[in-house]
DRENFI-69792 format. One record per residue (C-alpha): residue number from 0; x negated, y negated, z. Coordinates in nm, 3 decimals, always signed. Layout:
N
SITE NUM X Y Z $
...
***
This chain:
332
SITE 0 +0.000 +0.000 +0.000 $
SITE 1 -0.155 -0.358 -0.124 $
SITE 2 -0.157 -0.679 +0.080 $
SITE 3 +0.146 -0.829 -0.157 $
SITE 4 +0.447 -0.910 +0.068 $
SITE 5 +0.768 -1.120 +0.032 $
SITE 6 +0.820 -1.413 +0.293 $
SITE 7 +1.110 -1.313 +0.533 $
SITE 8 +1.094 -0.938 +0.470 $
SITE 9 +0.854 -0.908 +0.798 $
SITE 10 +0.678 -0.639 +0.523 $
SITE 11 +0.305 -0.730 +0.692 $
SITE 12 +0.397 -0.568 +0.995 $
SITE 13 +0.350 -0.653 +1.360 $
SITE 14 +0.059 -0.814 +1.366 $
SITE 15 +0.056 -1.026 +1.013 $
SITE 16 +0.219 -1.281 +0.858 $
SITE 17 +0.291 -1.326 +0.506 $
SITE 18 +0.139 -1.630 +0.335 $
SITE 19 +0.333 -1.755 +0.030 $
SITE 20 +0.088 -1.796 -0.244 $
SITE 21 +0.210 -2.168 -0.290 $
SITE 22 +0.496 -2.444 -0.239 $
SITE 23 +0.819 -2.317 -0.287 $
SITE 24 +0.793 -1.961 -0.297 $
SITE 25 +0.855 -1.692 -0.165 $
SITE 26 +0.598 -1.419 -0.272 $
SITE 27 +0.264 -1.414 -0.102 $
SITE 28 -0.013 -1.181 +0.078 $
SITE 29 -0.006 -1.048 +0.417 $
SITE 30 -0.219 -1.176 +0.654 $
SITE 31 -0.372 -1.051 +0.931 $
SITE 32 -0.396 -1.270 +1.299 $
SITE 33 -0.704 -1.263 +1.478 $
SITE 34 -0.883 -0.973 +1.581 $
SITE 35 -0.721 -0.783 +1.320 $
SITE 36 -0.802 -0.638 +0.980 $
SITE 37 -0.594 -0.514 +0.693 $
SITE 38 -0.643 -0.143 +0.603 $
SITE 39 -0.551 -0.033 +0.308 $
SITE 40 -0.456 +0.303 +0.411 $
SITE 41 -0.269 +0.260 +0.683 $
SITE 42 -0.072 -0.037 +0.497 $
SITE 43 -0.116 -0.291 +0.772 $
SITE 44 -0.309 -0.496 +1.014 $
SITE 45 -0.542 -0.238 +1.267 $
SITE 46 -0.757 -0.402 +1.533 $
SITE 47 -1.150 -0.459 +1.481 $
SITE 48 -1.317 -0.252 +1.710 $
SITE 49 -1.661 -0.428 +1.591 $
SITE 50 -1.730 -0.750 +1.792 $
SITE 51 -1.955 -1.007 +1.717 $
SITE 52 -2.161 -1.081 +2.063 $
SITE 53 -2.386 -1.354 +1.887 $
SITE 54 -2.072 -1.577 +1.825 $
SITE 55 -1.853 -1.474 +2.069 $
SITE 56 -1.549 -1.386 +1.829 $
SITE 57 -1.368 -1.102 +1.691 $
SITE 58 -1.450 -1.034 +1.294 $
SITE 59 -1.315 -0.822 +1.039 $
SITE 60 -1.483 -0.603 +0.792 $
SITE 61 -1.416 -0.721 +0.433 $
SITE 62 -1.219 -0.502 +0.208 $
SITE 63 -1.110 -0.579 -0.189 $
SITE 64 -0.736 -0.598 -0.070 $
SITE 65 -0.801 -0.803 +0.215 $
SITE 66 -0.757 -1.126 +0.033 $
SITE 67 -0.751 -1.333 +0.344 $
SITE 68 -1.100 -1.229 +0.462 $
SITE 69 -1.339 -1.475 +0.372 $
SITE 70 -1.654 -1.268 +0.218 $
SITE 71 -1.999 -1.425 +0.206 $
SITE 72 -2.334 -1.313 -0.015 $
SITE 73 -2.413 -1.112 +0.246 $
SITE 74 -2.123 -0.931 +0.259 $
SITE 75 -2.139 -1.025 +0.647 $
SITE 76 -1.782 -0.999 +0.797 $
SITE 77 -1.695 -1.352 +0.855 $
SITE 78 -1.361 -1.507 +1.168 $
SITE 79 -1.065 -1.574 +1.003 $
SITE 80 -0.966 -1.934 +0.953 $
SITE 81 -0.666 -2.053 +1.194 $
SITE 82 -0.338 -1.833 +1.156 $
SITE 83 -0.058 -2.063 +0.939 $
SITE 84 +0.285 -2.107 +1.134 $
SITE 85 +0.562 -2.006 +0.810 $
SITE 86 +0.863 -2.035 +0.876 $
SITE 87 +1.047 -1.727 +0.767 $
SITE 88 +1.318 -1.978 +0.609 $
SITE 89 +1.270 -2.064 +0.225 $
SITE 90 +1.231 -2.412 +0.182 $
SITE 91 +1.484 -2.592 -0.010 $
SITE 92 +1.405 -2.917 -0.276 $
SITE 93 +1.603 -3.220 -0.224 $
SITE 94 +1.763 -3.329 -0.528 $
SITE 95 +1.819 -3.710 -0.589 $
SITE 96 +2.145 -3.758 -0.722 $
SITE 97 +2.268 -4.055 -0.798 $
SITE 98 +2.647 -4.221 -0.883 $
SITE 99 +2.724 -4.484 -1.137 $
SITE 100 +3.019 -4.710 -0.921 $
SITE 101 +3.299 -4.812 -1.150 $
SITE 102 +3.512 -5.154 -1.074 $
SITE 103 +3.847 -5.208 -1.261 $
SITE 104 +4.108 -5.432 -1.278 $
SITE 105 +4.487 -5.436 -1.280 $
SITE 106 +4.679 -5.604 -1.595 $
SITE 107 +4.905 -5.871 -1.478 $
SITE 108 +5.206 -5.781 -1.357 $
SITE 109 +5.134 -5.422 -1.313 $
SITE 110 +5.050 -5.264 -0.949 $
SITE 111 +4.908 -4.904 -1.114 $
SITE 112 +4.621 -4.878 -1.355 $
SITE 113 +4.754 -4.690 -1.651 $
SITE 114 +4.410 -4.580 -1.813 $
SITE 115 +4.183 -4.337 -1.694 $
SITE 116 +3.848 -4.376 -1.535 $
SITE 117 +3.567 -4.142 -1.490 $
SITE 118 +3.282 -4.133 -1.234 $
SITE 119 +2.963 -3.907 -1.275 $
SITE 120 +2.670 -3.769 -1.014 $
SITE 121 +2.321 -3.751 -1.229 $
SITE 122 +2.100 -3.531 -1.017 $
SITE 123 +1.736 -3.614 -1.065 $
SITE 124 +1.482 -3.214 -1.002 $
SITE 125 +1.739 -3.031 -1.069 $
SITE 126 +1.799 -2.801 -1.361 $
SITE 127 +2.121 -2.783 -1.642 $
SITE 128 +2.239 -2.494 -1.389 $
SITE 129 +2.331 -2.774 -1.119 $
SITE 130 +2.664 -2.685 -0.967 $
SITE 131 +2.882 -3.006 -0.834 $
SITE 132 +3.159 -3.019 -0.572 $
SITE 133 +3.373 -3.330 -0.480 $
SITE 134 +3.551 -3.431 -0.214 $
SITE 135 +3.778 -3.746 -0.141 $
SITE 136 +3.651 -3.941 +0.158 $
SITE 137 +3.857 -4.265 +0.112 $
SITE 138 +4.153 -4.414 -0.060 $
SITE 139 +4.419 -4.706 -0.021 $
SITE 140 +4.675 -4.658 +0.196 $
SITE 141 +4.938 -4.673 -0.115 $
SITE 142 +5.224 -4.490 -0.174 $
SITE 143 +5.105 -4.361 -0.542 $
SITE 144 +4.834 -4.100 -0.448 $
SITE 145 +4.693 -4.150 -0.803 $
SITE 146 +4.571 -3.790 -0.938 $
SITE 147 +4.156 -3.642 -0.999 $
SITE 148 +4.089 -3.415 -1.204 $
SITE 149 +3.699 -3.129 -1.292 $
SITE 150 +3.619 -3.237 -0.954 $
SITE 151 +3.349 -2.908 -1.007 $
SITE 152 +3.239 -3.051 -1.270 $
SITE 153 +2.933 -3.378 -1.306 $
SITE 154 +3.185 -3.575 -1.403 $
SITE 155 +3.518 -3.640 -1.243 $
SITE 156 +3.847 -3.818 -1.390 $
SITE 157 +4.076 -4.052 -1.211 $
SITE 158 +4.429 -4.180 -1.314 $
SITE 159 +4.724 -4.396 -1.205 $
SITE 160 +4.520 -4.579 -0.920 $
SITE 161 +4.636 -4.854 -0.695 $
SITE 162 +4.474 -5.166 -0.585 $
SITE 163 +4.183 -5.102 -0.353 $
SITE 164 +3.865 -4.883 -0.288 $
SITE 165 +3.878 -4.478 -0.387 $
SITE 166 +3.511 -4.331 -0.213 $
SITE 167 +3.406 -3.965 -0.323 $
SITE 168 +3.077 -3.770 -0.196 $
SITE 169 +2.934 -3.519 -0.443 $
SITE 170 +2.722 -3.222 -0.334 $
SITE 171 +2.488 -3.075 -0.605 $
SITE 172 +2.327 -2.742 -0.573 $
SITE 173 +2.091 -2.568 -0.786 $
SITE 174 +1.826 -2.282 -0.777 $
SITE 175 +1.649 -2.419 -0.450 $
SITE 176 +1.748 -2.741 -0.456 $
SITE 177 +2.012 -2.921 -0.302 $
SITE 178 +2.127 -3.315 -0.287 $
SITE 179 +2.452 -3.533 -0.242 $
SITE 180 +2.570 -3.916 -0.302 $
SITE 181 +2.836 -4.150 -0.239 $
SITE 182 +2.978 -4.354 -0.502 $
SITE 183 +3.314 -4.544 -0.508 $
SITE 184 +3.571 -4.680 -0.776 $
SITE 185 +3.693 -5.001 -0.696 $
SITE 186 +4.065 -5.106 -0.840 $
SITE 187 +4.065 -5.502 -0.839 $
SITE 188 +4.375 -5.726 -0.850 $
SITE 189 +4.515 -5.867 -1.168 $
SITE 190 +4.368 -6.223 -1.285 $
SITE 191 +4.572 -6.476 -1.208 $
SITE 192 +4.592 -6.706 -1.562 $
SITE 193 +4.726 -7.019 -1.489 $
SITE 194 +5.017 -7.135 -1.722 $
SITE 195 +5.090 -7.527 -1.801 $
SITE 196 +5.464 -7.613 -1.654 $
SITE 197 +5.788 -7.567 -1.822 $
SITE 198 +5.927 -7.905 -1.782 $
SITE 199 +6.327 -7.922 -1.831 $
SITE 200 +6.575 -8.185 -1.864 $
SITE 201 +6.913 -8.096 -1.786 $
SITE 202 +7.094 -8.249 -2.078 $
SITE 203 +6.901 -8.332 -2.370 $
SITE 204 +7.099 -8.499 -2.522 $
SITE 205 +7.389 -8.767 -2.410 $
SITE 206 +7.570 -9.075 -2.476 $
SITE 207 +7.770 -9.344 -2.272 $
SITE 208 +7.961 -9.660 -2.373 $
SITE 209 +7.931 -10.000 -2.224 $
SITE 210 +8.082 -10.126 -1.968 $
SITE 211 +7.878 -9.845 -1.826 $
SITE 212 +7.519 -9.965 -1.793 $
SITE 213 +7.375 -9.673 -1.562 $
SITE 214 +7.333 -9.324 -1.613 $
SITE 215 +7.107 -9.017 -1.386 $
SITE 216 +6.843 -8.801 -1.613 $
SITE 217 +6.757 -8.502 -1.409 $
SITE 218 +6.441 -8.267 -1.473 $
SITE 219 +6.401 -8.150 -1.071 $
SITE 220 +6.488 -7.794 -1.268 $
SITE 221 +6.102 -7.813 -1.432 $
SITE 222 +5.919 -7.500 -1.324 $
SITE 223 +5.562 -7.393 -1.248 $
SITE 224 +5.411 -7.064 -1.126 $
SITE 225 +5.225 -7.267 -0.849 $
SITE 226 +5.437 -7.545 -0.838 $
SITE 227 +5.493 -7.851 -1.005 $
SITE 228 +5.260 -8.176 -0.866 $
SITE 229 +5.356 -8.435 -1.016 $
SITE 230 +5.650 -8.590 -1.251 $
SITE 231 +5.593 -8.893 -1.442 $
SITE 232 +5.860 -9.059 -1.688 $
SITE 233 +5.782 -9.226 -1.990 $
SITE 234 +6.027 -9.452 -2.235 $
SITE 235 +5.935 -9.334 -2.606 $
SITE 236 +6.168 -9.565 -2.752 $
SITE 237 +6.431 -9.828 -2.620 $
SITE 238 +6.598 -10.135 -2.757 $
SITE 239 +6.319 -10.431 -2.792 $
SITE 240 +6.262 -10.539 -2.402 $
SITE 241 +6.378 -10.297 -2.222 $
SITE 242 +6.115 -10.102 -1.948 $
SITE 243 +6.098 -9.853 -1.667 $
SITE 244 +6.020 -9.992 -1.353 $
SITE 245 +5.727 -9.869 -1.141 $
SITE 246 +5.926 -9.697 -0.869 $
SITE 247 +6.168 -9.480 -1.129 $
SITE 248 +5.875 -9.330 -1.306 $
SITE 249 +5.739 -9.088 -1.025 $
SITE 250 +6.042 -8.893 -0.905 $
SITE 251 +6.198 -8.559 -1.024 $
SITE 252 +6.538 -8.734 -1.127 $
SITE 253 +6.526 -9.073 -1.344 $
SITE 254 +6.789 -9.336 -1.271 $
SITE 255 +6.856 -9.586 -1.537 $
SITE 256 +7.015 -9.962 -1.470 $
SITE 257 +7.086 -10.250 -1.693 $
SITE 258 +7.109 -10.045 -1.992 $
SITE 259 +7.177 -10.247 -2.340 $
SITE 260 +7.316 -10.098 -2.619 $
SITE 261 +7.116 -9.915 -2.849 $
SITE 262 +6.910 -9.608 -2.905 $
SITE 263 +6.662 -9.462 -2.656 $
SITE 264 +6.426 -9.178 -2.596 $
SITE 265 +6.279 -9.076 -2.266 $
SITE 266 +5.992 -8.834 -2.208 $
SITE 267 +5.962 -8.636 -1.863 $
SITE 268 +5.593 -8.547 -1.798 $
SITE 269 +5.482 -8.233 -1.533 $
SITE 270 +5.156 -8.141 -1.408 $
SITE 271 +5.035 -7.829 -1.164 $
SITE 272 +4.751 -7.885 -0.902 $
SITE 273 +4.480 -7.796 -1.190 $
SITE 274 +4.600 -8.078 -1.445 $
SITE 275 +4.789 -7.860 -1.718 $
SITE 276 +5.068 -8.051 -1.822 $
SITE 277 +5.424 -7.968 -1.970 $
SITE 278 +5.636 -8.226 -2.091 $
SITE 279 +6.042 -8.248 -2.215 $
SITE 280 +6.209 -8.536 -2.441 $
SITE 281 +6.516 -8.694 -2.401 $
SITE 282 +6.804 -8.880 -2.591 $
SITE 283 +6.992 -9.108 -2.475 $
SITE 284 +7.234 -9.348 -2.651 $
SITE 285 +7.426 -9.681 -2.518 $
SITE 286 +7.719 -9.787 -2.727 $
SITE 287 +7.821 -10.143 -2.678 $
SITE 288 +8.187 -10.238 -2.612 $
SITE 289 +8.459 -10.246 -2.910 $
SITE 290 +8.512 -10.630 -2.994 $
SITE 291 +8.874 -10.597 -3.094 $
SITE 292 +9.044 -10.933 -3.247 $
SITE 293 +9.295 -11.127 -3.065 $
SITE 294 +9.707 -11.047 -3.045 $
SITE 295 +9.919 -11.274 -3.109 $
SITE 296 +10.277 -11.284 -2.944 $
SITE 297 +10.572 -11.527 -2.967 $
SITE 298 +10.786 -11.420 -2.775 $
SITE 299 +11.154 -11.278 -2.844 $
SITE 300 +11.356 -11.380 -3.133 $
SITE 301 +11.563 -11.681 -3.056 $
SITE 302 +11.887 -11.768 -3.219 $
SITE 303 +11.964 -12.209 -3.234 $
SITE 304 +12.290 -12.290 -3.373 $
SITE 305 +12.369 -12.604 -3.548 $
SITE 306 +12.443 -12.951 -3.512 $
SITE 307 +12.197 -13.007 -3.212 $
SITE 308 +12.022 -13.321 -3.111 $
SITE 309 +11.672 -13.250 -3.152 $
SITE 310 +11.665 -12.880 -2.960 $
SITE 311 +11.359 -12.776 -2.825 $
SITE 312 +11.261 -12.417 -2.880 $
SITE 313 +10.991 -12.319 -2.718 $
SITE 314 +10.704 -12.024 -2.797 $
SITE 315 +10.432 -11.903 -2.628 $
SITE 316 +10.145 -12.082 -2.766 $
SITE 317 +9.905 -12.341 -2.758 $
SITE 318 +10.097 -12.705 -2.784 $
SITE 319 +10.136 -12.673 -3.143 $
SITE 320 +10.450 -12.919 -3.287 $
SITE 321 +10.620 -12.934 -3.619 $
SITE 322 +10.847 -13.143 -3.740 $
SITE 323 +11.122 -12.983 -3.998 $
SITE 324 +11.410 -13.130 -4.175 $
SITE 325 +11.642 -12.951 -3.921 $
SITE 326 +11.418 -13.061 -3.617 $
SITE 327 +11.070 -13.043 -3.368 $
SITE 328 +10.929 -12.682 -3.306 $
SITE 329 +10.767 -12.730 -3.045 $
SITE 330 +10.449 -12.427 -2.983 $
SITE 331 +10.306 -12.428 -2.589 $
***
């Protein structure tokens, strides 16, 4: 029986140890501990009866299988070096694996990400016959779950995920070798995009007739996602000399006064707190009073009868007299 043993098999016997013939393996040569020598026919380590008085130590004698005898030109047995403490344990590599982190975002308006994402472990030692297990460490506290898929596999696939952080650990195992990571997908809220205000103006259109010389434009129904900052009135076009005053042009409503007739077009003016505007037109027309022409009214027929001494009939108008052959009408 040769000195070739395999570490963990306890194959050297009670009083050697087998010596891996490098870094991660696990076949080697027995080797004997002090004192002892490895015989060839017996298969194992035997004690050395031959003692070396000069140096105080216990030698062995030097054999071809004894390849942990150190031999000199001499062929004088020589101590063994310092006995090796091996752990009867193969040693395992440590893979580095690492995990690409993927961050998405929602579309607006939607609380579940609709397309899939994937998230993969790259293990750097290892060989192509890495094995890969996942398991879910963290997730939002949502009531869609979302769904994983291959999660044996180096790469895993995610769908329908909610807002917040999803964390996975991967373990990767191969011949000897063994590593895990951490890596995360992070779901992001939507971008808000601001949009410009809607501004709106109740009737767009209307029309009143003097006497009336006041009339109420309302746009307090303008809109904004954020809310509207600031209204601001403007007259587009008005009969020559008329203007806004200072104090009407600020307010959600508009209240006109004085109005002449004629044509006129007013222009509302929103804005949000980051200056996009909106604006809404207007118009409005003033139709002056119907001049009709004077009536004229005489009163009742009247019936004179004749001879009379210069009768006076009277009718209701404006002293007018005229003399006739038959008399004086007289007109009040």
């Amino acid at each position: 029986m040769d000195s070739r043993c395999e570490v963990g098999l306890k194959e050297c016997g009670e009083h050697g140890l087998c010596e891996p013939l490098g870094d991660h393996r696990r076949d080697g040569h027995c080797r004997c501990k002090a004192g002892y020598y490895w015989e060839v026919a017996v298969g194992g380590c035997v004690i050395n009866s031959t003692a070396n008085s000069s140096a105080g130590v216990h030698a062995t004698t030097p054999t071809l299988s004894n390849t942990f005898a150190i031999q000199n030109t001499s062929s004088a047995s020589q101590t063994l070096p310092p006995e090796k403490d091996v752990s009867s344990k193969p040693q395992v590599e440590k893979l580095v694996v690492n995990i690409n982190n993927k961050t998405i975002e929602l579309t607006e308006g939607s609380s579940i990400y609709e397309g899939k994402v994937t998230l993969s472990a790259y293990a750097i030692g290892g060989d192509s016959d890495c094995k890969y297990e996942w398991m879910l460490l963290q997730r939002p506290k949502s009531d869609d779950t979302g769904s994983v898929s291959d999660l044996r596999s180096q790469t895993i696939t995610l769908m329908h995920l909610s807002q917040g952080v999803y964390v996975f650990k991967v373990e990767v195992t191969a011949a000897g070798a063994h590593g895990e990571a951490v890596g995360n997908v992070t779901v992001k809220p939507a971008q808000h995009t601001n949009q410009p205000p809607k501004a709106i103006i109740v009737s767009p259109s209307q029309a009143i007739k003097l006497p009336t010389s006041g009339v109420i434009i309302d746009g307090s129904t303008s809109t904004d996602d954020d809310g509207i900052q600031s209204f601001a009135w403007e007259v587009v076009t008005a009969p020559l000399g008329y203007k806004l005053k200072n104090s009407e042009q600020a307010s959600p409503t508009l209240q006109l006064t004085d109005l002449i007739a004629g044509n006129y077009t007013i222009m509302l003016r929103v804005k949000d707190k980051e200056g996009l505007e909106g604006n809404a037109t207007t118009l409005l027309t003033v139709i002056k009073e119907t001049d009709y022409p004077p009536t004229a009214n005489a009163g009742g027929d009247q019936i004179i009868y004749l001879p009379q001494v210069r009768p006076d009939v009277v009718f209701c108008s404006k002293h007018t007299v005229s003399e006739t052959i038959e008399g004086i009408l007289r007109k009040h």
